[in-house]
C-alpha positions as CSV (number, residue, x, y, z in Angstrom):
1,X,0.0,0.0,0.0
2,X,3.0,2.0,0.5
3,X,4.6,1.5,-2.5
4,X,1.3,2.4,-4.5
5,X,1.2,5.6,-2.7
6,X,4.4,7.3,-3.3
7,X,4.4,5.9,-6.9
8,X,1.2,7.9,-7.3
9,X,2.9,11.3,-5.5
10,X,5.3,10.5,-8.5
11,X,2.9,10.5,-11.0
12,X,1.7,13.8,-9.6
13,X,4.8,15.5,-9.5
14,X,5.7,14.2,-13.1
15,X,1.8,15.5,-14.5
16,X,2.5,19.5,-12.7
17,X,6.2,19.3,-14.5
18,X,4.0,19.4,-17.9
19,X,0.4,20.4,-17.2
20,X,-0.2,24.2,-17.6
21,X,-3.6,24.2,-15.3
22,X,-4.9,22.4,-12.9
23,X,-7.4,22.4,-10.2
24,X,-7.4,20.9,-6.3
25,X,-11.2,20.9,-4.6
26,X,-12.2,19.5,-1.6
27,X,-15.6,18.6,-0.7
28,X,-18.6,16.2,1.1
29,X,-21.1,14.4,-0.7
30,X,-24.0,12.0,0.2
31,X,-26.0,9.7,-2.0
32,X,-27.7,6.3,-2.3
33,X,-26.7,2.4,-3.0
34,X,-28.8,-0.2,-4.6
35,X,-27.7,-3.4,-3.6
36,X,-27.4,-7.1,-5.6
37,X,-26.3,-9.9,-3.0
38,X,-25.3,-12.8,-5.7
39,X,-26.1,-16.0,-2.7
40,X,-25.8,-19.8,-5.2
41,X,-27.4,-20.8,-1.7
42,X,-30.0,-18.1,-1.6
43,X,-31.0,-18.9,-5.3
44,X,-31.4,-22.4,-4.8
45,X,-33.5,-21.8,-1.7
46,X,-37.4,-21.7,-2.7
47,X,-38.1,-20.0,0.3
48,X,-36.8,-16.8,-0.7
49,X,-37.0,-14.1,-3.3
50,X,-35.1,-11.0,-4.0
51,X,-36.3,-7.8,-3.2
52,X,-34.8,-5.1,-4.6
53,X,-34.8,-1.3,-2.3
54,X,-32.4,1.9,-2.0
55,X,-30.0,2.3,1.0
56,X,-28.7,5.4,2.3
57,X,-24.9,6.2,2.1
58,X,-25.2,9.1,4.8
59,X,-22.1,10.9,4.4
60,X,-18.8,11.1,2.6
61,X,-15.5,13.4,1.5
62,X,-14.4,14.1,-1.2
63,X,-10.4,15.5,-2.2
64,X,-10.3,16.0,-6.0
65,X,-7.6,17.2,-8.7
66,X,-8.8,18.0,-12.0
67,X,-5.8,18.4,-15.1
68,X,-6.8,19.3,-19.0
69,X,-7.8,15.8,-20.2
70,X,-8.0,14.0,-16.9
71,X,-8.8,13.7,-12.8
72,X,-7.8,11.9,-9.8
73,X,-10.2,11.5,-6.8
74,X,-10.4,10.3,-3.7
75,X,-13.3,9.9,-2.0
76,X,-13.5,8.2,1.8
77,X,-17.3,7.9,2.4
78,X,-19.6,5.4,4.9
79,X,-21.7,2.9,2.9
80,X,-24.3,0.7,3.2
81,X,-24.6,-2.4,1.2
82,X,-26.7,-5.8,1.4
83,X,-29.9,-6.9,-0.1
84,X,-33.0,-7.8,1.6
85,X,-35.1,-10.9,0.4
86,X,-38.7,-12.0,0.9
87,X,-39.8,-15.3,2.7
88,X,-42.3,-16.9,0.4
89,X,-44.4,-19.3,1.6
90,X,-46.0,-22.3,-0.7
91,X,-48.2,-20.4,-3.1
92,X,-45.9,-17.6,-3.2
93,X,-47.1,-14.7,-1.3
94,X,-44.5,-12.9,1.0
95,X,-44.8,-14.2,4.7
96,X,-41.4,-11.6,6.2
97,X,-37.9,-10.5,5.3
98,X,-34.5,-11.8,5.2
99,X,-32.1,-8.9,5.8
100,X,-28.6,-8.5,4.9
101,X,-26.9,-5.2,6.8
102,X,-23.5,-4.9,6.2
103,X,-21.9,-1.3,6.7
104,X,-18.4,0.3,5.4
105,X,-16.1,2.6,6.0
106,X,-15.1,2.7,1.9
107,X,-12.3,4.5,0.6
108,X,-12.5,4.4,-3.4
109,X,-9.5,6.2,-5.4
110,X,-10.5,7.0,-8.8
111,X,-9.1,7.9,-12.0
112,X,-11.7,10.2,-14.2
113,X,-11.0,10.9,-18.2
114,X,-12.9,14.0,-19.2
115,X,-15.3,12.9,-22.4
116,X,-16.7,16.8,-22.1
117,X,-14.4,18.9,-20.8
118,X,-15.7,22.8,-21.0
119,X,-14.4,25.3,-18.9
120,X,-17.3,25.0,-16.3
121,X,-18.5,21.7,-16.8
122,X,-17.2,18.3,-17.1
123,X,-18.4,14.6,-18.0
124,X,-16.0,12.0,-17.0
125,X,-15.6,8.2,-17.3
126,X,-15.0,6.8,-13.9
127,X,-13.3,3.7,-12.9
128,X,-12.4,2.7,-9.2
129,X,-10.9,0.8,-6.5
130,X,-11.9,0.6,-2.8
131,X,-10.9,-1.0,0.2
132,X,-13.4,-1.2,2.5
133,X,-13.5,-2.1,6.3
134,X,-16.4,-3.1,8.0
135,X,-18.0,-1.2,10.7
136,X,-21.2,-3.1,11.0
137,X,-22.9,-6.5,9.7
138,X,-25.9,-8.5,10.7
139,X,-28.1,-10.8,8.9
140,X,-31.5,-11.7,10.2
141,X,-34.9,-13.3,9.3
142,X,-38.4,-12.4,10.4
143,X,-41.6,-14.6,9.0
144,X,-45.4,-15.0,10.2
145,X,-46.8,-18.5,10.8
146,X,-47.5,-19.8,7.8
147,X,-46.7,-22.8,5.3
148,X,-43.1,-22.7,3.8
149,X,-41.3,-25.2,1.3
150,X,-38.3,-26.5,3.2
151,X,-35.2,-27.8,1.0
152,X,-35.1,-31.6,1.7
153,X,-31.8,-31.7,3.4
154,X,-33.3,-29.1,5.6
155,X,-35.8,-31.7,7.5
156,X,-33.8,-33.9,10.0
157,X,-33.2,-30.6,11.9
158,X,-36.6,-29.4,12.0
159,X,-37.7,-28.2,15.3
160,X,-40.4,-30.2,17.0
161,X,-42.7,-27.4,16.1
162,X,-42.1,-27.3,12.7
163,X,-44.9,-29.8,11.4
164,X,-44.2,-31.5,8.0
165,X,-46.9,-31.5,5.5
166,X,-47.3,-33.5,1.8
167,X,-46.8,-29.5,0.2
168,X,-44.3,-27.9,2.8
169,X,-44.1,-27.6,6.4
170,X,-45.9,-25.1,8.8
171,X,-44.1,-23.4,10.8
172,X,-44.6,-20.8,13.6
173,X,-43.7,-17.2,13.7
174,X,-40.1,-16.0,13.7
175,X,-38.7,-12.8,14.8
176,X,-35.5,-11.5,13.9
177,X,-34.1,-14.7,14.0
178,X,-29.9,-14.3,13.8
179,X,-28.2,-15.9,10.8
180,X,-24.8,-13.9,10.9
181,X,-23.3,-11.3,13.2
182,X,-20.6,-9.1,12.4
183,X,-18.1,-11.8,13.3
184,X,-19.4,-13.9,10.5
185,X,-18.1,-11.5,8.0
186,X,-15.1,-10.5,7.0
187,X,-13.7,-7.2,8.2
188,X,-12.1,-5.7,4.9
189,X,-13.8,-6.2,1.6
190,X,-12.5,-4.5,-2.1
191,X,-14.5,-3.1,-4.6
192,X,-13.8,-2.6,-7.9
193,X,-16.0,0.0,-10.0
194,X,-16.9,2.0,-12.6
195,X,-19.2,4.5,-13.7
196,X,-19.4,8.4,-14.9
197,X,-19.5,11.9,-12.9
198,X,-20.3,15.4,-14.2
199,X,-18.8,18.2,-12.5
200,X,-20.2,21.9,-12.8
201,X,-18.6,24.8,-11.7
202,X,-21.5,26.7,-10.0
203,X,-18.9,29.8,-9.0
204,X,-15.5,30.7,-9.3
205,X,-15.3,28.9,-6.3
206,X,-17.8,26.2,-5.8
207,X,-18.7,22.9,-7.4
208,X,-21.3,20.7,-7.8
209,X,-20.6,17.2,-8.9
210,X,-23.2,13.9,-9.9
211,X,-21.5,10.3,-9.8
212,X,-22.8,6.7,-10.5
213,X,-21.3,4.0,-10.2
214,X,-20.9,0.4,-10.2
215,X,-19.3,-1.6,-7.5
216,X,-18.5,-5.2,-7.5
217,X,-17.3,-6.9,-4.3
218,X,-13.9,-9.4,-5.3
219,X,-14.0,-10.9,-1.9
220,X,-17.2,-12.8,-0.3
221,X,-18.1,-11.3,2.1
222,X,-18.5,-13.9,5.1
223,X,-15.5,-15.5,6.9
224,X,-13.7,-18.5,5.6
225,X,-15.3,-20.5,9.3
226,X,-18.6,-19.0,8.3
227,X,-18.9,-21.1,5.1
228,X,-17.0,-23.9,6.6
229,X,-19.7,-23.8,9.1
230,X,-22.0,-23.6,6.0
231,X,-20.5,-26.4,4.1
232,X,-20.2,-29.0,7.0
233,X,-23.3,-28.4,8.7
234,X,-26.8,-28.2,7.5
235,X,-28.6,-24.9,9.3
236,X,-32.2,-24.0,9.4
237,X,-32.6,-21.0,7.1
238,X,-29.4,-21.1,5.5
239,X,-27.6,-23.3,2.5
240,X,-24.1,-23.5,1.7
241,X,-22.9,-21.4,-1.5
242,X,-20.9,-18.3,-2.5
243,X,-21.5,-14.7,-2.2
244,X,-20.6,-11.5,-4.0
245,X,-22.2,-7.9,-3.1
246,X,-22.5,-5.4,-6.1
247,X,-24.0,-2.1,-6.0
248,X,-25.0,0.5,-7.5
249,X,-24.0,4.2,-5.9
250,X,-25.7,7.6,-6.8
251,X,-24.2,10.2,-4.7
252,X,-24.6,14.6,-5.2
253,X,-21.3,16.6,-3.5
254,X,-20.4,20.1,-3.2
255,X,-16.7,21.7,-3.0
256,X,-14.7,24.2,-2.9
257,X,-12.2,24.2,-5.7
258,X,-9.1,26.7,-6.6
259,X,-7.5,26.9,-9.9
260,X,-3.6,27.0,-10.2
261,X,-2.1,28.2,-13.3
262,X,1.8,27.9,-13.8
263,X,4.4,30.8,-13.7
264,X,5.0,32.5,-17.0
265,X,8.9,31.9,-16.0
266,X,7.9,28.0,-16.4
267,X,5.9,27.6,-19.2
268,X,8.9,29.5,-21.1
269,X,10.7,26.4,-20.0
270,X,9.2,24.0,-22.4
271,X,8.7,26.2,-25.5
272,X,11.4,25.5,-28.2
273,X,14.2,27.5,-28.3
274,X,15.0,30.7,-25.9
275,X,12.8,33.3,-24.7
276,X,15.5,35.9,-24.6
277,X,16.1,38.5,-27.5
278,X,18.1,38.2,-30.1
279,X,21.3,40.8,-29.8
280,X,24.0,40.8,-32.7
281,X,27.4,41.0,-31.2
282,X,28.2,43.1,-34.3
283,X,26.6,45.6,-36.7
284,X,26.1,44.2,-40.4
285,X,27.9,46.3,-43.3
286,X,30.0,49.3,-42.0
287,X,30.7,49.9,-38.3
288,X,29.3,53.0,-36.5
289,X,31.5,56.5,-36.7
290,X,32.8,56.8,-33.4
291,X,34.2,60.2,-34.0
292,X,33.6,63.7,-35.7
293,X,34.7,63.7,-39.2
294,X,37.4,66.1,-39.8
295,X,37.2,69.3,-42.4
């Protein structure tokens, strides 16, 4: 991590050598996520079905530098990601909610290349990479009494009242029954992402930027003992597979910006040639009389 970091203070130092403009802002933003938990257990589950809902990613800031073609950003911000499914009971009809809360601390650094790049407004492409360490996670399931279709493998574990049927088995009502606790998953997680952002100079001061992106999740998110646990022991609500969480972020932020332009004396350094004038050391054709002619 190190390494990367000075390497990129290089890169900056190497871009202002040859970059006549630039800009530095600094800024907060907030937004929204909209979450896609990819679960091979959940899927093959019939007692569940996605549901698909808006999360609020309350607060964020944002240190941005803005060059003639292209920008870097970084953008530190508290997310939150998971997506919630409905329990379904034989027929269908949603019987209560299996939620998935997982909240990070996520610290994306960005490179942006300006598609329209006017003096006071920009479209970029955006892509991304993010560590992100976990703050909070809990995964929990809520249902009515009702009539539920059970995986197979499921029964021998069936509480006593948990009453088989020839179409499912009838259970009783469940209240925020725990699946996972914070424990269960792991505590750093990187995302990967990509996306556009418009930036629009309100002021000569002030700016106003939209972003979206795309986030995928390279890691799964629960522990390596949590799907061990998964894979060598049948649970009640829960079958063994792999997870990935993507999402979708819209977020609005507002900065201050200031505009550095470079020193006359330096952009003289790169144009070809010398910027002093030319001075012949001697006077073409006849010198000049130095003294008064005689007669």
């Amino acid at each position: 991590m190190g390494k990367a970091f000075f390497t990129l203070l290089l890169v900056f130092n190497s871009l202002l050598a040859w970059t006549q403009q630039f800009s530095v802002s600094v800024g907060v933003y907030t937004g929204m996520t909209s979450t896609y938990t990819s679960d091979k257990g959940i899927n093959k589950d019939p007692r569940y079905q996605g549901r698909y809902e808006a999360k609020f990613a309350p607060v964020g800031v944002n240190v941005g530098l803005d060059y003639e073609g292209f920008g870097l950003i970084f953008g530190p911000g508290i997310i939150n990601v998971g997506q919630n499914f409905y329990v379904t009971n034989t027929l269908g009809g949603q019987e209560g909610l299996r939620k998935i809360d997982l909240q990070y601390l996520n610290v994306p650094i960005a490179l942006k290349v300006h598609l329209i790049n006017l003096s006071f407004f920009k479209v970029s492409g955006v892509a991304s990479i993010a560590p992100a360490i976990l703050l909070q996670g809990t995964e929990e399931i809520s249902h009515n009494d009702s009539k539920l279709q059970f995986p197979l493998e499921v029964y021998p574990i069936l509480p006593p009242d948990y009453t088989v049927e020839y179409d499912g088995v009838l259970v009783p009502e469940v209240n925020e029954y725990s699946l996972a606790q914070k424990k269960d998953f792991k505590s750093l997680q990187l995302f990967a992402a990509a996306g556009f952002r418009a930036d629009w100079d309100v002021s000569n001061h002030w700016r106003v930027a939209f972003d979206f992106r795309v986030n995928y999740g390279i890691f799964n998110p629960r522990t390596d003992e949590y799907s061990e646990k998964l894979k060598s022991n049948v649970l009640l609500y829960e079958l063994a597979g792999e997870r990935r969480d993507m999402f979708a972020q819209v977020s609005i932020g507002i900065s201050r910006y200031i505009e550095f332009e470079k020193s006359e004396k330096e952009r003289k350094k790169h144009l070809k040639g010398t910027t002093r004038k030319y001075t012949p050391k001697k006077y073409p054709g006849a010198k000049p009389r130095k003294s008064s002619p005689k007669g």
